[in-house]
N, C-alpha and C positions, 0 to 999 in steps of 0.2 A: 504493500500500500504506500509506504514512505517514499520507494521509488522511481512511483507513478506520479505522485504528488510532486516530486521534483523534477520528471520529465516533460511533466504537463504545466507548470506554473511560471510565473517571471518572478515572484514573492510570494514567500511563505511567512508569515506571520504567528510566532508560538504566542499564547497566552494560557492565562491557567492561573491558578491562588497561588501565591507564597509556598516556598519552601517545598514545593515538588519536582526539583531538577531541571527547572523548565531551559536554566542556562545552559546545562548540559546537554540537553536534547538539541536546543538550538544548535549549538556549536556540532555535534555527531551529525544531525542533517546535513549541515555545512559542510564539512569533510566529506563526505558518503558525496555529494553532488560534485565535486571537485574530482575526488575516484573516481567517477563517471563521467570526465571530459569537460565539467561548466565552468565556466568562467566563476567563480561564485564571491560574494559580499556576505560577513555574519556581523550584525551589526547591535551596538544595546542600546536602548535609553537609558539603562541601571546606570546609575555612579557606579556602585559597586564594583572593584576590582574583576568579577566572578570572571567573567567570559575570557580578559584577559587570560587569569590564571588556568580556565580551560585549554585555551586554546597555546601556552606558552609562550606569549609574546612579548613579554617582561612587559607590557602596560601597553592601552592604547591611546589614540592622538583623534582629533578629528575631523583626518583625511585616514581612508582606506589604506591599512600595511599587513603587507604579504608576508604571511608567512617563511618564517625563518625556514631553509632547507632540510637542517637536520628535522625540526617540526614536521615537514611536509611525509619524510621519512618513517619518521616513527606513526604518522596517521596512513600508513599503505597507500602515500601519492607518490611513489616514487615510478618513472616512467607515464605517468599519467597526465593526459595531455590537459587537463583543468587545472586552473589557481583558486587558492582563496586567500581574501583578503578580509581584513577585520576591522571595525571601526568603532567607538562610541561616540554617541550625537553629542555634540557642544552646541548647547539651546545658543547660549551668545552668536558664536561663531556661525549658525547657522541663521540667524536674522541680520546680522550684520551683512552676511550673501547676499540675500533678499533684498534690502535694502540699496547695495554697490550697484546691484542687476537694474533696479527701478529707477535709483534716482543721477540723471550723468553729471549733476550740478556740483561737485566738491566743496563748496562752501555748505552748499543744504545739507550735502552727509553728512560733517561733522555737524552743525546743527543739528541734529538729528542725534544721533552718538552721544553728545554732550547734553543733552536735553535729559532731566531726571525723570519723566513721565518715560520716556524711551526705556531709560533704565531700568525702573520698576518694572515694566511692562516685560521685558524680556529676559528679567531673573526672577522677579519674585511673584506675580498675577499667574494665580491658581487656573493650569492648564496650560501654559507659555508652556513647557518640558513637551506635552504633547505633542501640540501645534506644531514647535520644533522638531518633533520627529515625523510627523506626517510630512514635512515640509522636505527632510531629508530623506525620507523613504522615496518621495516623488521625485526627488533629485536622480538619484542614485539609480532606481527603475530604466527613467527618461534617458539619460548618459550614455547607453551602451554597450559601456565598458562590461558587463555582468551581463550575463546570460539569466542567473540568478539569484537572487538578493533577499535573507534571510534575518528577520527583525527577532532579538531578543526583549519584551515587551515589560514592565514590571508584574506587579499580582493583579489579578483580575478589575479590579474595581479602579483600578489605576488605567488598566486596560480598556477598560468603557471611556475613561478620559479621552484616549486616545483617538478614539472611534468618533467620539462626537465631539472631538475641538474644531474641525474642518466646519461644520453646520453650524458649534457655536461662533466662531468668527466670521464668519458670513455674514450671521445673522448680526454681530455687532457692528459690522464695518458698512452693512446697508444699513443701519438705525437712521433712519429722520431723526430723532435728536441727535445725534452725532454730527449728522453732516449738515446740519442750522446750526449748530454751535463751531462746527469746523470751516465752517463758509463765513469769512471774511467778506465788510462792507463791500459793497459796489464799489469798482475804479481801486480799493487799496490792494495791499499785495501782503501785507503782513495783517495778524490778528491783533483785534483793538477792545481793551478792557471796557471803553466805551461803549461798546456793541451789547455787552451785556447789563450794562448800566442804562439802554438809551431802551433797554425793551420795559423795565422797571421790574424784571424779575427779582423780586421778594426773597425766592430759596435761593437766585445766586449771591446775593447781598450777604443773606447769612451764612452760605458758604465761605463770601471770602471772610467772615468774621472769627468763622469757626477753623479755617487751612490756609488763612492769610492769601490775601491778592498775588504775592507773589507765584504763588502755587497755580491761581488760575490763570496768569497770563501763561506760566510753564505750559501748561494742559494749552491752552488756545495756541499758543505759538508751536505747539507739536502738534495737534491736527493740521494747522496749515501746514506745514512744511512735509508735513505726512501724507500730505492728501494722494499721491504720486505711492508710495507704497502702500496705501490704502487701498488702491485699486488694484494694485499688486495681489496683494494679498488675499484679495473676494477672488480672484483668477483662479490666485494657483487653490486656492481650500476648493472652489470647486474642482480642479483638475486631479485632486486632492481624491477628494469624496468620488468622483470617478473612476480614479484608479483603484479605491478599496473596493468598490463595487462591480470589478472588474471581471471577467471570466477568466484571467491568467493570475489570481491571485488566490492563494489560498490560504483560510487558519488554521492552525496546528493547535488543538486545546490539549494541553500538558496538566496528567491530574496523576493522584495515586488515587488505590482503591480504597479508598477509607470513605465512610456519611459525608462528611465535611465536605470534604474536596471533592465529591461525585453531586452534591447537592449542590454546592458553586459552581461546577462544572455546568450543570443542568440549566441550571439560571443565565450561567453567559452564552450557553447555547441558542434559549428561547429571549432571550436579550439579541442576538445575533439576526437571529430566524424574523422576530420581528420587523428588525433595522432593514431586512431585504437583503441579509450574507449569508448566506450557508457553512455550517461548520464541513473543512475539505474532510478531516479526520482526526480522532482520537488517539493520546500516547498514554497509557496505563505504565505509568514509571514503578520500578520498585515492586514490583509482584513477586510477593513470598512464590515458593514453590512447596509443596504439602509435600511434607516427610516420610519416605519408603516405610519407617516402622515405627510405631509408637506405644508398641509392648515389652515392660522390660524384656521378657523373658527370649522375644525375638529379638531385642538389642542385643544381648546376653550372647544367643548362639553368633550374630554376624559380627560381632566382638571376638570371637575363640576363631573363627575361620579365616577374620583379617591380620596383613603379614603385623602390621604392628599389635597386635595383641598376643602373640603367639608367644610363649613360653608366662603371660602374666598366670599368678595365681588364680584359683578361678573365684575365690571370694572375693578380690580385687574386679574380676570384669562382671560380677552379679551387682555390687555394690554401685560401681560405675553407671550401667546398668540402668539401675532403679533413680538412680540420680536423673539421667537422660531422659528417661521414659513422661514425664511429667512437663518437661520442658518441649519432647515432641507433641504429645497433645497438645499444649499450648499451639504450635506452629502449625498445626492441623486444624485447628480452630479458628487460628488467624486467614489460612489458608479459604479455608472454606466463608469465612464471612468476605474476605476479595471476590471470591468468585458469587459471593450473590451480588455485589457491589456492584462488579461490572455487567453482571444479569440486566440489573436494575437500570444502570447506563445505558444496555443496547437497547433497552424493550422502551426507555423515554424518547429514545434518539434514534430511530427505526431506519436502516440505509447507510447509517456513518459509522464507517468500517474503526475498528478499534488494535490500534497495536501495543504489545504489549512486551516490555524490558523488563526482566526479572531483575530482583535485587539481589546485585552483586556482593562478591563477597569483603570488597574492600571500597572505600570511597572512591569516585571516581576524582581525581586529583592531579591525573598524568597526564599524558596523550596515550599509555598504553589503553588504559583504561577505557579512555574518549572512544580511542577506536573500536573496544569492546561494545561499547554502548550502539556503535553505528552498524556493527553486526548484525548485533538481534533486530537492529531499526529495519534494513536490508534483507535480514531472513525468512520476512512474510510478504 
């Protein structure tokens, strides 16, 4: 399934709750499509070091870097005619683009740059991170450079962010009050504190009482000079919201089988189904695998016939034994409550094939590991 998803898509999109591997999976897809001849990009919005430290790049920047050779090596690209490269999104660095592209004036960009409503707006205005990675994703797509382009996303509900910052900024950047308050008098060229004093608005007066005037002319003097990446900006969120909604795009919902994470699973699913995306397919990370014996007495016997038990006393491998015995039930039970988990997953989500990474026996922490992970992704 995973590498149908990668022959068939231009973007893969992992998402999924916290703390289900979803960066390792991104990163193992990555690789697996690179083995497979694609030009490929694995990219994060996470700060988090995680992807880096996946993929072995001592840290990333925010321009795409290719994989170091012995890396490419140790993930079975060797001979193989695909690259991957690695990125994490810089929300600054990535409007700051946006803005070079729109506006050719040098004196307005640094007005713009230096302007502290700019500021705010592209470090700290709840949703800026997104925007900027929708805005990067489309970059990156559009380019060429990549056959395929693989987004490591945060936890779900962050991930909704993502999905609707393109429609939220539209919808802000076509506001009628925005663009009456961003349209400067007839004949001027700059914004005039007058403008807002001459209509006799009541709540701006007390605004400037309450954020001081100097604040409003900041705000009025960045709409105008914005107004040029304003228009930008309604573009590309639509070309944006187009491209999610794309037939060459697909999401990758990363869950383990646990209530929790099968029930947020569920919900970003029919979150998705409603928006008008279709989930491409499921990754069930982490799936115990249910234990050949969970009787002491048959621990007992395949303890005396294995080479390392052979010469123990035999109260020592009954003891043993009975020790084991309790702790396999346990993983038999865990076992079985995964497999009604994901029961429960196929019969809500009827069509959307489910693949599933057993849990390993060591953290996945290496590139050997990585590439183990892209295995089991490849073996269904």
């Amino acid at each position: 399934m995973i590498q149908a998803l990668v022959n068939d898509n231009r973007v893969l999109v992992c998402v999924g709750p916290g703390g289900v591997g979803k960066t390792t999976i991104a990163a193992a897809v990555a690789a697996l499509s690179a083995r497979h001849g694609k030009r490929t990009l694995v990219c994060t919005i996470d700060p988090a070091p995680r992807l880096a430290d996946a993929l072995g790049t001592g840290g990333l920047g925010a321009e795409p870097k290719p994989l170091p050779p012995d890396a490419c090596r140790a993930l079975g690209m060797d001979g193989a005619e695909g690259t991957l490269h690695a990125v994490r999104i810089d929300t600054e660095a990535t409007f700051e683009r946006l803005v070079n592209e729109s506006v050719a004036d040098p004196e307005m960009r640094r007005r713009i740059f230096d302007n502290v409503i700019y500021r705010q707006i592209t470090t700290m205005l709840t949703g800026s991170q997104e925007f900027a990675a929708t805005l990067a994703l489309h970059d990156f797509a559009a380019s060429g450079r990549f056959d395929l382009v693989v987004l490591d996303t945060p936890p779900t509900a962050n991930a909704l962010d993502f999905l609707e910052a393109p429609g939220r900024i539209a919808a802000a950047v076509s506001s009628p009050a925005l663009s009456w308050f961003a349209r400067p008098p007839q004949g001027a060229r700059r914004f005039s504190f007058q403008r807002l004093r001459s209509g006799g608005a009541l709540l701006v007066r007390r605004m400037a009482k309450l954020v001081g005037s100097r604040f409003l002319e900041d705000a009025g003097a960045f709409l105008v000079d914005f107004q040029e990446v304003l228009t930008a900006f309604l573009a590309r969120a639509q070309a944006v919201d187009k491209l999610l909604r794309g037939p060459d795009v697909g999401f990758l919902l990363v869950l383990v089988p646990e209530v929790a994470a099968i029930d947020e699973g569920l919900y970003f699913h029919e979150r998705l189904r409603t928006a008008g995306i279709g989930i491409a397919g499921f990754v069930a990370n982490r799936v115990h695998a249910a234990p050949g014996l969970d009787e002491a007495a048959a621990i007992a016997a395949a303890l005396r016939t294995d080479p390392g038990g052979a010469g123990l006393p035999a109260a020592t491998i009954d003891e043993a034994a009975a020790r084991l015995a309790p702790v396999a039930r346990a993983f038999a039970a865990l076992a079985v409550s995964e497999r009604r988990e994901l029961g429960r997953l196929g019969a809500r989500a009827p069509g959307v094939p489910i693949t599933e990474v057993p849990l390993l026996d060591h953290d996945v922490d290496n590139l050997a590991e990585l590439r183990v992970v892209g295995e089991h992704l490849s073996a269904v």
